[in-house]
Each structure stands twice: as C-alpha cells, then as structure tokens.
C-alpha positions in Angstrom: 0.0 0.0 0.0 1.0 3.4 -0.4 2.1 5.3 1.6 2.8 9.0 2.5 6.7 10.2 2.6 8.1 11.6 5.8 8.2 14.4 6.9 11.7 14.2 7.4 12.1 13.2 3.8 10.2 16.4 3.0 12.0 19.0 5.1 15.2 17.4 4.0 16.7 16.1 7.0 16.0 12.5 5.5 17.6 11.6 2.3 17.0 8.4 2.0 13.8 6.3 1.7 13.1 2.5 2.0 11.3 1.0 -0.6 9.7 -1.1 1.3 8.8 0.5 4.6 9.3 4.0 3.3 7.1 4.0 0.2 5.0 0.7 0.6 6.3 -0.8 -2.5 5.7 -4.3 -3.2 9.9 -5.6 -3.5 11.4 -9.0 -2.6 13.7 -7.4 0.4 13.5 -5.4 2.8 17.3 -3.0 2.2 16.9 -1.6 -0.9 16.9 2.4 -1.1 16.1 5.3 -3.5 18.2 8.7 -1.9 18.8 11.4 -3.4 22.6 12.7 -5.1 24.9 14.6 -3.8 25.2 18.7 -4.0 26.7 20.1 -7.0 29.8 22.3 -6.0 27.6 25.3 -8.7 24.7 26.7 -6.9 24.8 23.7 -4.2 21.9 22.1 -5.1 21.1 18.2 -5.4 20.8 16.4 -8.7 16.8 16.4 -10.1 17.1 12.4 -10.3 17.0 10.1 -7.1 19.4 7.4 -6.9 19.3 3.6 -5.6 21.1 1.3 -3.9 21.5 -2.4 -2.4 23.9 -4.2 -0.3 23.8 -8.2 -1.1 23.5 -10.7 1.9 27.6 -11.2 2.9 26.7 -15.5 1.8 25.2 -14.0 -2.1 27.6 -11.5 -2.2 30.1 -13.5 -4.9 31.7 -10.1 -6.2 35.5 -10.5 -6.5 36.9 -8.4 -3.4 37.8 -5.3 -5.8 34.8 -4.7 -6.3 33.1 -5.9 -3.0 35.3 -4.0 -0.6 36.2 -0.5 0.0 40.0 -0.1 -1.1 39.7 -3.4 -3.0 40.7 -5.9 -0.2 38.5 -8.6 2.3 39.5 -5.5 5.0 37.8 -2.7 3.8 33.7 -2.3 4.0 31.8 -3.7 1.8 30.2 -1.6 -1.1 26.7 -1.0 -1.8 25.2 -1.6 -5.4 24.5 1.7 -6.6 22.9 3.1 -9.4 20.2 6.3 -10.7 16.5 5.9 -11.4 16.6 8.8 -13.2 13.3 9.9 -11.7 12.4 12.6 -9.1 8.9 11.4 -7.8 9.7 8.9 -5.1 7.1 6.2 -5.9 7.6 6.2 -9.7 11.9 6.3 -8.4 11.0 3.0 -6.1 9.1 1.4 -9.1 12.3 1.9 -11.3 14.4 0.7 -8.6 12.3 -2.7 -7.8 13.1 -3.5 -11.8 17.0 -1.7 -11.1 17.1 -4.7 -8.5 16.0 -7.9 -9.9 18.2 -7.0 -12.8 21.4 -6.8 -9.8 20.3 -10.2 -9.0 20.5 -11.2 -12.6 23.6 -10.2 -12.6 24.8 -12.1 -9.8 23.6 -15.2 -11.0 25.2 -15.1 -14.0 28.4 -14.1 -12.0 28.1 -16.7 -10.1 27.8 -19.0 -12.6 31.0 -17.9 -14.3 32.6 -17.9 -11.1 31.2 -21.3 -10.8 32.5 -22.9 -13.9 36.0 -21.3 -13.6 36.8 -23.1 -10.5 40.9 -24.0 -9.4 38.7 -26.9 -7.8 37.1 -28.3 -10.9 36.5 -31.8 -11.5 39.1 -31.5 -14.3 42.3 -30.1 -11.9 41.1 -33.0 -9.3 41.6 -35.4 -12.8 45.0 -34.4 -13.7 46.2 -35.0 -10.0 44.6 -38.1 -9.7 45.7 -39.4 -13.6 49.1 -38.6 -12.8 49.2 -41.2 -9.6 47.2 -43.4 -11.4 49.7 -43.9 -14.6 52.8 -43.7 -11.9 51.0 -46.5 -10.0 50.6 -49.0 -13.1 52.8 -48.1 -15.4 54.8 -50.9 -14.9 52.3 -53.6 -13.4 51.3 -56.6 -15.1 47.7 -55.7 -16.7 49.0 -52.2 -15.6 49.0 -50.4 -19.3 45.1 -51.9 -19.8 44.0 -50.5 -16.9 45.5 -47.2 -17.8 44.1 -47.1 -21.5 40.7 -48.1 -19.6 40.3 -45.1 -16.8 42.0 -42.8 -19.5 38.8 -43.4 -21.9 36.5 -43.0 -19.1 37.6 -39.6 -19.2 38.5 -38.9 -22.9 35.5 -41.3 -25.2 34.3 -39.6 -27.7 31.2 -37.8 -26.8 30.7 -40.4 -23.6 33.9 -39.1 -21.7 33.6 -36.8 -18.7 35.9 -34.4 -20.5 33.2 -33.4 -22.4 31.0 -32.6 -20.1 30.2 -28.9 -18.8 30.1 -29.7 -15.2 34.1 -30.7 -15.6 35.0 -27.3 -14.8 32.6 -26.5 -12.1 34.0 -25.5 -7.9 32.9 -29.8 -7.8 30.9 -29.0 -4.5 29.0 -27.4 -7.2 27.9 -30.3 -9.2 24.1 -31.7 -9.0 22.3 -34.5 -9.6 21.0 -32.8 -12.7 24.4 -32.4 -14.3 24.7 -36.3 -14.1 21.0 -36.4 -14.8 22.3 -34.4 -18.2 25.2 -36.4 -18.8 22.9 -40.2 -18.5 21.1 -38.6 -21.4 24.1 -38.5 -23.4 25.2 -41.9 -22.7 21.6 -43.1 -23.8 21.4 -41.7 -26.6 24.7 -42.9 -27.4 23.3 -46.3 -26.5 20.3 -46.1 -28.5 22.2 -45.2 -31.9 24.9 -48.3 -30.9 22.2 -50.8 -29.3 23.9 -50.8 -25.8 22.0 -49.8 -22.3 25.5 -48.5 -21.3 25.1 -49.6 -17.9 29.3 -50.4 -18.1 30.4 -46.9 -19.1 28.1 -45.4 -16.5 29.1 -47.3 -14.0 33.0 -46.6 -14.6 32.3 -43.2 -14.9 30.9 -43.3 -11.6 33.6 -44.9 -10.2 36.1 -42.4 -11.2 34.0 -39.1 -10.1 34.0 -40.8 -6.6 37.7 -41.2 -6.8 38.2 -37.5 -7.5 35.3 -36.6 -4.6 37.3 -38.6 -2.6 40.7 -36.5 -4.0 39.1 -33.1 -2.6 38.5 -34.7 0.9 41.8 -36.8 1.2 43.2 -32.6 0.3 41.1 -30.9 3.0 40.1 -28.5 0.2 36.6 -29.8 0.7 36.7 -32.0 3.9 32.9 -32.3 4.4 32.1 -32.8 0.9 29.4 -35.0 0.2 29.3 -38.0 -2.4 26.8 -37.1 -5.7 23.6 -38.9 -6.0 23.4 -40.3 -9.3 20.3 -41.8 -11.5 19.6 -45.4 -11.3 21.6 -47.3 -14.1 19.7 -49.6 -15.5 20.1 -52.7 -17.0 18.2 -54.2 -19.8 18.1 -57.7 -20.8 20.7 -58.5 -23.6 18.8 -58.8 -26.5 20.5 -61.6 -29.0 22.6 -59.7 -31.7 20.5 -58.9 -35.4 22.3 -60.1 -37.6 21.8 -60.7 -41.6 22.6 -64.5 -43.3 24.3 -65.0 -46.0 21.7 -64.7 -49.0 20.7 -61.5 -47.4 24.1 -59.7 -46.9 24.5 -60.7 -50.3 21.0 -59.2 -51.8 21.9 -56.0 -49.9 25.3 -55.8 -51.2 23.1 -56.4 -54.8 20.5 -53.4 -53.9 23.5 -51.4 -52.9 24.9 -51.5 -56.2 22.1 -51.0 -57.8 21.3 -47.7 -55.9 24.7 -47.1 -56.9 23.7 -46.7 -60.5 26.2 -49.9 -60.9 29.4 -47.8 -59.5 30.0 -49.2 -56.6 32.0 -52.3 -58.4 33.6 -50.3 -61.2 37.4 -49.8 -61.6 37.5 -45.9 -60.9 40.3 -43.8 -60.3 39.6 -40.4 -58.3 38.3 -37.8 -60.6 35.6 -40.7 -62.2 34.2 -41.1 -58.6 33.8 -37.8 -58.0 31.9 -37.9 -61.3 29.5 -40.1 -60.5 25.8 -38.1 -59.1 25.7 -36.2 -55.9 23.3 -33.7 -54.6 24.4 -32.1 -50.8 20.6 -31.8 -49.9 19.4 -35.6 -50.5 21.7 -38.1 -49.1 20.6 -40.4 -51.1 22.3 -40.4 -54.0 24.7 -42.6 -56.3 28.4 -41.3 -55.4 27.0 -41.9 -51.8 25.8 -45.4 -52.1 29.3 -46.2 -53.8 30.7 -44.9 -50.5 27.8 -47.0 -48.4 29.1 -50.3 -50.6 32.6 -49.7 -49.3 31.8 -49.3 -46.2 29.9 -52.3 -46.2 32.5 -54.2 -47.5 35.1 -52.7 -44.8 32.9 -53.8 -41.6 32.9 -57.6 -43.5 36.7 -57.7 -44.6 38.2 -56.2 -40.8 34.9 -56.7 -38.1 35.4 -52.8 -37.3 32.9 -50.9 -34.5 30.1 -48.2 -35.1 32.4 -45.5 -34.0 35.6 -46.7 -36.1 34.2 -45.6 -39.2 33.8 -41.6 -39.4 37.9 -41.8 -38.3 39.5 -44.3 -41.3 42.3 -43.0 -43.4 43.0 -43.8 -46.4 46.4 -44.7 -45.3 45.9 -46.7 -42.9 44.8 -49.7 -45.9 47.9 -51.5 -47.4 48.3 -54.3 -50.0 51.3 -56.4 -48.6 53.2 -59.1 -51.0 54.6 -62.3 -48.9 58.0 -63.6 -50.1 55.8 -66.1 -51.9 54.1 -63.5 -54.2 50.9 -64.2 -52.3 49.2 -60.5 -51.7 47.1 -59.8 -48.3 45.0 -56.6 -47.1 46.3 -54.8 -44.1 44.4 -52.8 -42.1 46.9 -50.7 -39.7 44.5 -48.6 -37.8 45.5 -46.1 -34.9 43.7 -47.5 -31.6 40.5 -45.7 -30.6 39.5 -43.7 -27.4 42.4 -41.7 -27.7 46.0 -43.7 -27.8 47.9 -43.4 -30.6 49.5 -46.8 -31.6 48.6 -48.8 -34.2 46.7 -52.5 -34.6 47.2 -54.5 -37.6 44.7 -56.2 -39.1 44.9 -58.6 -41.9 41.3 -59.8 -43.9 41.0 -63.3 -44.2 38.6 -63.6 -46.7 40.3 -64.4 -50.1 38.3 -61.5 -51.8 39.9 -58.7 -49.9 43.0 -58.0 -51.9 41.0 -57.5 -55.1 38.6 -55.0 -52.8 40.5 -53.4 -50.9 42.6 -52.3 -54.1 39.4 -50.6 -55.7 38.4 -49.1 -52.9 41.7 -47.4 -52.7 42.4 -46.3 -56.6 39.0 -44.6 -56.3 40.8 -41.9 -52.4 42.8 -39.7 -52.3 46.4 -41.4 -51.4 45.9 -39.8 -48.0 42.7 -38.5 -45.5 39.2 -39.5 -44.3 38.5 -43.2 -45.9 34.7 -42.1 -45.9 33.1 -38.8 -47.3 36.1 -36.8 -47.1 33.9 -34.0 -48.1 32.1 -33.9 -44.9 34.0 -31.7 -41.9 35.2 -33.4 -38.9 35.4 -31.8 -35.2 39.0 -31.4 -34.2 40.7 -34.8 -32.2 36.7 -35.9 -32.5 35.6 -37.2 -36.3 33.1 -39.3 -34.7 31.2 -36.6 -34.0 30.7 -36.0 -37.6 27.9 -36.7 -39.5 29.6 -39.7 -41.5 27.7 -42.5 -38.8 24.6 -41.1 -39.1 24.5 -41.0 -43.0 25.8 -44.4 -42.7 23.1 -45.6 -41.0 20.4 -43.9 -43.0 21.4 -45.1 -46.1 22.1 -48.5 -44.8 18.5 -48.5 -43.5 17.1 -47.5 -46.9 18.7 -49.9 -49.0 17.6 -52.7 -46.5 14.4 -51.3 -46.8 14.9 -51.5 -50.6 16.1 -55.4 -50.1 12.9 -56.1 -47.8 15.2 -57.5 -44.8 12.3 -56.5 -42.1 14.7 -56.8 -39.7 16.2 -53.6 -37.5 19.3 -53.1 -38.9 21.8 -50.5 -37.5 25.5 -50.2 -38.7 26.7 -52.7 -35.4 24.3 -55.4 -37.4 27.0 -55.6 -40.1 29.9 -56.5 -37.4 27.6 -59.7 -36.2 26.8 -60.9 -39.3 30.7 -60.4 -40.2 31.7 -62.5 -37.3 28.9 -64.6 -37.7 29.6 -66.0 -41.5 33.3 -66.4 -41.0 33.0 -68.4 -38.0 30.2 -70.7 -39.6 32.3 -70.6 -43.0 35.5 -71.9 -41.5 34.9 -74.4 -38.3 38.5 -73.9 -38.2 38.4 -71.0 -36.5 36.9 -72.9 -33.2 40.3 -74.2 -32.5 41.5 -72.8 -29.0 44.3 -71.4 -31.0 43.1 -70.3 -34.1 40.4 -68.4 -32.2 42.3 -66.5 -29.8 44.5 -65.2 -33.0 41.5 -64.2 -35.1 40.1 -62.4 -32.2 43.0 -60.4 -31.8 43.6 -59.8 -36.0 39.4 -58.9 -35.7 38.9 -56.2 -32.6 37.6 -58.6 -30.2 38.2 -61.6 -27.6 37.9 -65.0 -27.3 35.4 -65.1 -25.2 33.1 -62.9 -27.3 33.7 -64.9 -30.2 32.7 -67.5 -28.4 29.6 -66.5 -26.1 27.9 -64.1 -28.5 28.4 -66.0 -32.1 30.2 -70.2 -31.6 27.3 -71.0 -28.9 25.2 -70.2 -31.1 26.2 -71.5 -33.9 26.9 -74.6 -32.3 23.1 -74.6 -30.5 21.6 -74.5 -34.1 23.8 -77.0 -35.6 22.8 -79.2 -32.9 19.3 -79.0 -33.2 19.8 -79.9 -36.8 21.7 -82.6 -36.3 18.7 -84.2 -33.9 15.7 -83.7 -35.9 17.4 -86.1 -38.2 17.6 -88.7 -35.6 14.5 -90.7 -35.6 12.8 -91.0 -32.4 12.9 -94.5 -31.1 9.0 -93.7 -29.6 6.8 -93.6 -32.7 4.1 -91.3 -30.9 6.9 -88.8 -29.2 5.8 -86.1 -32.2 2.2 -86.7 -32.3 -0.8 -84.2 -31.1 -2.2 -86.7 -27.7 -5.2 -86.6 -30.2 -3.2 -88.0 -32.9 -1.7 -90.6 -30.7 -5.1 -91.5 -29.0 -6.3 -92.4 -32.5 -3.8 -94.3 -33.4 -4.4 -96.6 -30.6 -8.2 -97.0 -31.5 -6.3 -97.9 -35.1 -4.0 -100.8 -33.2 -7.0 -101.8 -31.2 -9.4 -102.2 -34.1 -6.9 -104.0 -35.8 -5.7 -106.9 -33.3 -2.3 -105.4 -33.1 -0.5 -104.8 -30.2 -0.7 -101.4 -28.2 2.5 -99.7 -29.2 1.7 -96.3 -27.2 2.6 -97.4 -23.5 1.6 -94.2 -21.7 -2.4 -94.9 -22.9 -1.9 -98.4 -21.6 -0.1 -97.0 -17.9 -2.9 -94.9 -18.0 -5.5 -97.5 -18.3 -4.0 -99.6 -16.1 -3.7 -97.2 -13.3 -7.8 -96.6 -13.9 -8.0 -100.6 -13.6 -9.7 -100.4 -17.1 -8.6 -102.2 -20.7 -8.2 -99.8 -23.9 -11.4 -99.8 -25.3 -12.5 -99.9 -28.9 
C-alpha cells in the first residue's frame, strides 16, 4: 500500500527512503533504497534524479573483493550496489528501482555461474592429480597399461567421456544431480544409436567421479564434501545380436549396387568417382551409395565398430606381398578412445585383396576413408555426420532389399563374425580363435559366447531332428496318438503307445474300442 513520505524526507533532513517500509512498495527485500545525489559544487543544489542502492547478503555476495570492498581488499567495507532511477517522484523512483534490482540479482547469478565454472577446484584439476598417480601406479604392473588405456577413456571417449561434459570445470561442490541427470542422457542416446543400455560406461564413470570426490576430501580442500547422488543405471536384458545370413548380406550388397547406378563395383580412379551423381541436400544419391558399398565391405573384410568408421584414413589400408608373391589386405588402424598406436589387421577372406585395391584407386592417397567431403570436429571425427549418413542409407537400402529386420550399422559386425566363424569351423580351435580375435577387434570369449554357442546350438538341433525317435508317438498331437491306438485296437495289433496303456491300467480299465 502506499504510503505518505516523511516528513523528514520532506524538510530534508531525510535523504534516503526504504522502498519497502518507506514508500509501501511491493519488493522481494527489505534494504533496498532510493536517496537522493549529492550537491553540485555550482549553486549547491542536489541532482533532479534520485538514486538507488543495495547491499547483497555477505553469503550472495560473490563479487570478487575489488569490487566488493572499500579499497579493494577482504578488510575494507563492503560496497553497496548503486545506481540512478533517473526519476524525481519517489514512488515512480522506487518502481524503477524494484526492476533496477531484480536485474542486480541477474547479474549475480550469471556471475556466479562464471565464477562457478572457472573453478581452481574443478572436476578436471582433481583429474589431472589423480591421472598422474594413477599412470605412476601401473605403469609398470602386469595388466597395468590396460587399466590405464581403460580409466584414460572414461575420461576422454568420444562424446561419452567426462571431459566433455560442462560440469568438468565447475568448484565440484558445485555439481548436481541434474548435471549427471544431463550427462545419463548422453550416454543413452549414445546407447540407443549403438544398441547398448550402457550400464558399463556409467558405472566406470561413476567410479572415477568418486575417486576424485574422494581426492578433494583426502586434500582438505573440501573436507565435508558430500558424495553425488546419481540416477539409477539400468540394465536391460541382452537382447541376442540382429544379424543378416548370408543370402541376405548378399541381396543387400546387390541393392547397394544398384542404388549405386552400378558404380560401386567399377574400376575408378579419383576424378571418375567424384563424377559419379551427388546432390548435398538428398543423401541419397549414387556417389554416396558407392561410398555406403565400401563401407559395407570394410565392416565384412576387418569386423570394425560403429564409431571406427567416421575416423579411417585412407592410409591406414595397405596391400602387402609375402615372399611367396601371395598378396594380403592390411588394415593398420590407430587405436581408438584416444591412444595413438597402431593394430594391424589382416582380412582373411580371399576376396579382400581384389577389394581393398578398388576401394583405394577410387581416395585420395591420403585423408578420411569415408566422405572426405564432410567436416570433422577437431581430435573428434566421430562426431561427424559420416555414422549417421551411414546408418540412414544403410536402412534404406535394406528397406529396398525387404530385410524387415532392425538393422543398424553394429548389425553388419555380427553378421561379419557370424559368417566367417560358420564358414570356417577352423576358426573354433582354442588357438586359431584367440589369434583371429586379436587380428578382428575382439576376444575369445566374445567370439565365443555371443556367435560359436550359437552356432553350435543351431547345428545341434539340426543334427537331432534327423535322428528318428525310437517312440513312434513322441511327435504326435495326444489326439493323434489316441487315434492311433483305437487304429492298433481295431486292428488286433498290439498297443504300441505305452503311456495310454499305464494310463489305463492305473484306472483298472482295458483300452477300449
């Protein structure tokens, strides 16, 4: 309500007035002023336009100390907020001033928040302390190197690490539940493009933020620091791999080339590829289903992930001739999640040699494998949008080839493992397996859980449905079977169907006719 000025304020003995108590203003606290300026040295009289100030509770106030104390240090008295309405009537001044003062705490907010994510206490300084012990403490363990490759890409993945996340260079008393809320989002959607709950990255990213919570107590920067409260991590039931036979890898590959414009297996050099039909605003189009076909043909030649693909070189590929003159396909890719030493691969299909050499004669001699033409964040060409194209165009032909199954690009690793293993039983020896799984990206033991056991399961069953059952009945309806023994009955012959005649005999009853 409001309400008249004082008479102090009006004889001049009072030049100040509360907003709020003064002037009956409506405003969120109870310390903010309108007063008037100080005399001119000309004439002596007070500037027309009243002026407003505000002094911050000491726990909001996050100004740095020059500007928060009187002669710029923690010592001095702290400074109001000032500023000028620019209005002489005192209500319409304390009006102006309620709006001057939500913008203040505007202010400070975003100050804070600057403050906040410029923090000598990140997440990330706690990271580099805690990397350096780590590295120092396995370098030279057995297993020791692993382990360090493996809590280095929990922290530098592409798009999953920590690294990446905002909250890395927040004060880390600072981080929420809704920053890991934020970052479980990322990992899902990750896991929805890949066909993973990521339930194992979360859980090792968890690990190591509580090893760097537990970094700032074990300092005393933060001795009272809490742990974070993260999301449930949830997770789903393994769903059995999709994978494609044979006859349909092979119609796709045929639908591939077709959408091609029959390209994708003609001897081209560099200049005739880039030739070939391309329009940047539909993805579908011939010079990219040429690329699609290669890329294809990569994942089935060297078993490669999702995420390797946007990050092949063209120089990586090599065609290397043995002492006897037999030629091979090498694949000497750089190792992902950030080290930089190289794997060799070599493709054991007999095909790959004659592949691999058009694939190359059709690149550059060096660069991206795969749509050179498209941009690639810096240290971070998985972030592209070579996968996703992949994926779309890989859908589409499918869709084309009438496979109703749900294909994504991991799809094309299964059925790769999954043909060579049933193609060469060879490659279940104990030692022939462990070295394939090394040339191919994997281990044994997935080799052997995810594509062998089954393999193995279905060549089973076929090998008993060809067994004839020594019971005549055991694959008859109990209709069928009761019939039959009204047949036997009728007939004078024996009862061959024993469980009718336990049954009948545990009733104290013959069979009857």
């Amino acid at each position: 309500m409001k309400r008249s000025l004082p008479e102090e304020w009006i004889s001049g003995e009072k030049n100040s007035l509360n907003v709020l108590l003064d002037l009956g203003i409506n405003c969120p606290v109870s310390n903010l002023f309108i007063y008037r300026g100080p005399r001119k040295k000309t004439g002596r009289k007070r500037s027309k336009g009243l002026y407003v100030r505000w002094l911050p509770a000491p726990d909001e106030d996050i100004r740095p100390d020059r500007m928060k104390y009187t002669g710029g240090t923690s010592k001095g008295k702290r400074r109001n907020l000032e500023g000028t309405t620019g209005e002489e009537d005192p209500y319409i001044a304390g009006r102006v001033a309620v709006d001057w003062y939500k913008k203040q705490r505007t202010l400070l907010t975003e100050l804070a928040k600057e403050l906040e994510y410029n923090s000598s206490y990140s997440l990330s300084h706690y990271w580099e302390r805690y990397f350096e012990d780590f590295q120092m403490q396995y370098i030279n363990k057995r297993g020791g190197k692993k382990r360090v490759v493996n809590e280095r890409s929990t922290w530098f993945a592409d798009r999953t690490g920590i690294c990446h996340q905002a909250f890395v260079n927040k004060s880390i008393d600072k981080i929420t539940y809704k920053d890991i809320l934020d970052f479980w989002k990322v990992l899902d959607k990750k896991g929805s493009e890949i066909g993973s709950d990521m339930s194992k990255a979360k859980k090792a990213i968890k690990t190591l933020i509580n090893k760097l919570f537990n970094l700032a107590r074990e300092n005393q920067d933060f001795p009272k620091l809490d742990n974070l409260q993260y999301p449930t991590i949830h997770t789903a039931e393994k769903k059995e791999a999709v994978y494609l036979n044979r006859n349909e890898f092979d119609n796709l590959l045929i639908e591939i080339e077709i959408l091609s414009r029959d390209n994708a297996k003609q001897d081209l050099n560099y200049q005739q590829f880039l030739d070939i039909s391309w329009d940047e605003k539909d993805r579908k189009n011939a010079r990219n289903f040429v690329e699609l076909y290669d890329a294809v043909q990569v994942m089935w030649l060297f078993y490669l992930r999702a995420e390797d693909m946007p990050r092949l070189r063209t120089e990586w590929f090599e065609i290397v001739k043995e002492d006897d003159g037999e030629e091979s396909a090498i694949l000497k890719m750089e190792e992902a999640k950030g080290m930089r030493n190289l794997k060799t691969s070599e493709a054991y299909r007999p095909e790959a040699v004659e592949v691999v050499k058009r694939m190359l004669k059709r690149r550059k001699a060096n660069g991206y494998f795969l749509f050179d033409w498209y941009s690639r964040p810096k240290l971070n060409p998985s972030a592209s949008q070579v996968g996703d194209t992949l994926n779309t165009l890989l859908q589409y032909a499918c869709k084309k080839s009438r496979i109703k199954k749900e294909i994504i690009w991991t799809s094309l690793r299964h059925t790769a493992f999954m043909e060579t293993l049933r193609e060469y039983p060879v490659l279940n020896e104990i030692r022939e397996l462990i070295i394939f799984a090394d040339n191919a990206y994997t281990s044994p033991d997935t080799l052997r859980k995810h594509y062998l056991n089954k393999i193995d399961r279905s060549k089973s069953a076929k090998r008993i449905r060809k067994i004839k059952s020594s019971d005549p009945y055991a694959t008859k309806t109990l209709q069928e079977r009761y019939k039959a023994v009204k047949k036997d009955i009728k007939s004078g012959r024996e009862v061959r169907d024993k469980k009718f005649l336990e049954m009948d005999k545990a009733e104290g009853k013959k069979p009857k006719s």
